[in-house]
N, C-alpha and C positions, 0 to 999 in steps of 0.2 A: 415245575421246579418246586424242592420243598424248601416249607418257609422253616423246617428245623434247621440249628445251626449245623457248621460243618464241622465233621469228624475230624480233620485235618488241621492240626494246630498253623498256626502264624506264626512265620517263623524270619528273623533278619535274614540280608544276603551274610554267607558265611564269612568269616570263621564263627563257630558256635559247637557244642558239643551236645550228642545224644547218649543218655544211657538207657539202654536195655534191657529190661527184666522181663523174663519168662518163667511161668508157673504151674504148678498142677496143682487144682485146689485138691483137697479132700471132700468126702459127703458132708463134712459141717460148717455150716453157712452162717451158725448163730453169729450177730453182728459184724458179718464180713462187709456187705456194702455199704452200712455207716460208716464204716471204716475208713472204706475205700474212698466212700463222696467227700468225709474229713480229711485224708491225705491229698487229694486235686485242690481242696480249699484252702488247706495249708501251704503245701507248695505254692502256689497262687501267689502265694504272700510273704514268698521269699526273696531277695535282693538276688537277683541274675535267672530265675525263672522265664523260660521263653515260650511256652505250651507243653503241650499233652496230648498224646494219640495212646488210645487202647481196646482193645479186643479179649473177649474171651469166648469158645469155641462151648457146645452143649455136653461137651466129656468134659470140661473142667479146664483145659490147657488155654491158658493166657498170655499174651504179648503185650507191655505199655514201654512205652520209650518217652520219654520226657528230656526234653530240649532245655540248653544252660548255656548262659553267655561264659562260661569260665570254667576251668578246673577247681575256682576257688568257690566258685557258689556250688556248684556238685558238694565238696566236701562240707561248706554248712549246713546243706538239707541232711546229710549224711548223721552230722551231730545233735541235729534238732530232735530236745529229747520226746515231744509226742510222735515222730516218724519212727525214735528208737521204739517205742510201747508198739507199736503198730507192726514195723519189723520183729519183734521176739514172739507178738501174737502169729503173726501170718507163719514163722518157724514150731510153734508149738500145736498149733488149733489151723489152721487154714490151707498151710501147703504141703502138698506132701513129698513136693520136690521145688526147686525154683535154681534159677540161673541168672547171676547180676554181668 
């Protein structure tokens, strides 16, 4: 068995809410994975955060679903303005297509 943790967020018995983002990065990668270990850090640290599963494939195409006790915490990470900075880089510089 390995002693790395598990991919598989922790998640309560339900009701709880996932959102879904899928992506297709582009060839430029300048500061994309600080970005990215910033935004799990961040999130982390948000009032109704329940984990984080994610994946990205060697073409680029990406799946993270991040779990929320609430409608209403979704909508705070939503306004949290270093996740907006993060969101308008990943639309300009990062993806060259995405799906929320």
């Amino acid at each position: 068995m390995s002693s790395l943790p598990s991919p598989f967020a922790v998640t309560p018995e339900p009701p709880y809410y996932a959102v879904i983002f899928t992506s297709q990065r582009t060839d430029d990668h300048r500061g994309y994975d600080q970005m990215a270990d910033r935004m799990v850090e961040l999130a982390a640290q948000q009032p109704g955060f329940l984990g984080i599963e994610t994946v990205r494939g060697a073409e680029g195409f990406g799946i993270t679903v991040s779990y929320w006790s609430s409608l209403e915490a979704i909508a705070a990470w939503k306004r949290e303005t270093e996740h907006q900075a993060a969101q308008a880089a990943g639309r300009s510089v990062w993806y060259s297509d995405y799906q929320l």
